[in-house]
Phi, psi and omega in degrees: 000139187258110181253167181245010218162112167209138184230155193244112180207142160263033176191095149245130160307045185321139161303354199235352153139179175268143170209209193247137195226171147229102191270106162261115183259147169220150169052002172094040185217181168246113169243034163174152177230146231172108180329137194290315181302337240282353169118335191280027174305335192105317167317143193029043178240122171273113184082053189225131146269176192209132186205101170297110176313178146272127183299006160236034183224143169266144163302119126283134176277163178284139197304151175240103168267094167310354207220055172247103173292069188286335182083347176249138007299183141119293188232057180272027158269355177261336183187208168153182205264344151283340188249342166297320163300320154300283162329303224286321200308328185259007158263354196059038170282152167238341177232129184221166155223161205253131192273119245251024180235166203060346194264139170248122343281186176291173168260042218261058126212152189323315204260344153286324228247347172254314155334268215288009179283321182282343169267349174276304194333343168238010184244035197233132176272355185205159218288128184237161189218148161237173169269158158261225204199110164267066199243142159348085172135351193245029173289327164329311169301341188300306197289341192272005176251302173321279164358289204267009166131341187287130190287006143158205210246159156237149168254158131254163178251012182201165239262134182274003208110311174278126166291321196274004168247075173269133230268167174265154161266162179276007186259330175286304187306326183275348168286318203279339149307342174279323187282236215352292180301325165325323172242355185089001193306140158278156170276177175196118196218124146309131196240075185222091210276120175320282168000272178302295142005302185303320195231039181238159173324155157256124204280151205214114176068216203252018179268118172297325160335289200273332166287249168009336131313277157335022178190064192311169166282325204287331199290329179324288171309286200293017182241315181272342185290331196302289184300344165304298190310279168352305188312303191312304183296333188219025152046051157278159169292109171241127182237142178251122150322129141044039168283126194240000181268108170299330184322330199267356204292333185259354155318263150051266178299308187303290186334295149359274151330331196243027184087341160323150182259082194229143155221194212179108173250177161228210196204156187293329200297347196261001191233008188238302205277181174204157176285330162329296192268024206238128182263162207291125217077018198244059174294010161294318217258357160318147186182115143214172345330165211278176121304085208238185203322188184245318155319320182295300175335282181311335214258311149319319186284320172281328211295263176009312203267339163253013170100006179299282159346145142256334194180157187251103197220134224288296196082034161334138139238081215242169181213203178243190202240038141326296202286323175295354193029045195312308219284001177207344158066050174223110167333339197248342175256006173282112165314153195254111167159128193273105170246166195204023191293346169265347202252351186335286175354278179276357168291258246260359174288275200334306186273334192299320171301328175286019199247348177080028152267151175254169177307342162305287192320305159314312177280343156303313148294326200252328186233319181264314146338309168304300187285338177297293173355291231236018164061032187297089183296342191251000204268194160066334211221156161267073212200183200281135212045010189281144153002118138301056198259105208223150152239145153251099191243121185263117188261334175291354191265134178265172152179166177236153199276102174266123172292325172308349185240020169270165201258355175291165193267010164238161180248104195200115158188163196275346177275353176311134176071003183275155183262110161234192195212147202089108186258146160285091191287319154167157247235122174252126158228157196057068194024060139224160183298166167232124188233123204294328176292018194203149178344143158292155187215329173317160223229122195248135186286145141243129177028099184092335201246000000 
């Protein structure tokens, strides 16, 4: 027997829990999992590396980011798609999908959307998919960007940031839930009502107070209650972005119950920081919805442990560090977005330990959830016929974080100077290592694959 591939660890993450393993790869798939003595060392295998784990290192399949703003075309001075891949491959992402905003053009047509396939196509180190874009004028578009490949729409209910990505009313959203559910498509929706915004403080200079005033939990609430209800009426597949309103959880929880077809994420930053501590002119720590109180954090943290949460994913958003307005620290002209697509992992490691969650628990919100989400068949997980797709994750290695030596293409993140704890040693996908330096090999996904 001819093996390609083999890891030796006393700790793989498994579909069945972490245990002592002999994982075999072939042809870029997993073709056997095997009791760790079981022999599969390589002796007498022909033509097998072997690559022995350490005792402080864990098998991770590679984490799956549903939610990653690479920006190019248009604003690959904010990111792109080499240097967003390269972070993710040294965050031990193996998968990303790409969010259909920020990019000139957006990705709300057949023809944005193979532009940006054909501008990805030779730089991406790690496997890449996109979303499209669900906006005022494009419902005629949706199935042929479904058709062609996209893993389903994002909306905003408020204004995106961007002109060229302009948000639905809610009488648009339930036309484009109707055209959606019509084929099966998820919807993925910012969840923020304009309305309530609108008639909120207007945020202003450097008090972190007042920006967070300006982005209330109720504009949150009255937004995901919106998108249940929509849901309820015309039985679409619905996901709520980046929830940071502990406030929403038991809409949530009903909603479920009654069988909606919703899921619900969060981001390492709303599970990591709190607004007590974020200080004032510290427009790094910009995000919306906000970064809020620190009682919502836990309240975030149960949702996750009892499943309301489905899953953790960064909502990379990086700019340049312009855009940030370091020279006045003012909250109301800053762009708003945290990026962090290398650091999720031990951000959400760091803290999950201290709440007494394990590394199942992680890979569970980071890889296998995300891939299910976004119908990844092969992805997420370590088990028989999937992607060899692995992190080698040391979780006991401390380090504090220099924004100068991450792969984003700017050095900018509200985790600059944090102490976290798990290092990434390193990310293989379809069982070969990723060395940043030497050709890119990712692969761009569509729908189903």
């Amino acid at each position: 027997m001819t093996n390609d591939l083999v890891f030796r660890a006393r700790r793989v993450v498994t579909a069945a829990g972490e245990v002592s393993r002999c994982v075999t790869v072939r042809d870029g798939r997993i073709v056997a999992i095997e009791p760790y003595g079981s022999g599969l060392q390589g002796a007498g295998v022909t033509g097998t590396e072997v690559v022995e784990l350490g005792d402080d290192e864990v098998l991770l399949p590679g984490l799956v980011d549903t939610h990653v703003h690479v920006n190019e075309p248009g604003r690959t001075d904010w990111e792109g798609f080499a240097s967003a891949t390269r972070a993710a491959a040294k965050g031990g992402v193996t998968t990303i999908i790409d969010m259909p905003l920020n990019s000139i053009p957006p990705t709300t047509t057949v023809s944005a959307l193979e532009l940006k396939r054909s501008v990805a196509a030779d730089q991406a180190f790690v496997d890449v998919g996109f979303w499209g874009g669900a906006v005022p004028g494009n419902l005629s578009d949706l199935r042929g960007l479904h058709d062609a490949g996209v893993f389903g729409f994002k909306c905003f209910l408020l204004h995106s940031g961007v002109d060229e990505f302009p948000h639905l009313e809610p009488d648009e959203l339930e036309q484009a839930l109707q055209e959606t559910a019509s084929f099966g498509a998820l919807m993925i929706v910012h969840a923020e009502d304009s309305h309530s915004i609108d008639r909120a403080v207007h945020p202003h200079g450097e008090d972190y107070e007042g920006f967070l005033r300006s982005r209330p939990r109720g504009a949150e609430n009255l937004a995901v209650a919106q998108v249940i209800e929509l849901a309820r009426w015309t039985g679409a597949r619905v996901h709520i972005l980046h929830l940071s309103s502990s406030d929403a959880l038991p809409m949530v929880r009903s909603a479920k119950r009654d069988g909606i077809r919703l899921t619900v994420e969060t981001c390492p930053h709303y599970l990591s920081f709190t607004a007590e501590e974020i200080p004032d002119g510290a427009t790094q720590f910009k995000c919306c919805p906000p970064i809020r109180e620190a009682a919502n954090r836990e309240q975030l943290w149960a949702g996750l442990a009892d499943g309301s949460i489905d899953m953790v994913v960064s909502d990379h958003s990086p700019c340049t560090p312009e855009l940030k307005r370091f020279d006045i620290g003012d909250f109301g002209l800053a762009w708003g977005g945290i990026a962090s697509l290398q650091l999720g992992l031990p951000a959400v490691w760091s803290e999950a330990r201290k709440r007494g969650h394990a590394l199942t628990d992680v890979v569970r919100w980071m890889a296998e959830r995300p891939a299910r989400q976004a119908a990844l068949a092969r992805k997420g997980q370590i088990a028989l016929g999937f992607d060899a797709d692995f992190c080698v994750f040391a979780p006991d290695d401390a380090f504090v974080v220099d924004v100068a030596k991450l792969q984003h293409k700017n050095p900018v993140s509200a985790y600059g100077g944090r102490a976290l704890a798990g290092a990434v040693r390193s990310t293989w996908l379809g069982g070969i290592r990723i060395d940043i330096d030497e050709a890119p090999r990712g692969r761009l996904l569509s729908r189903g694959e």
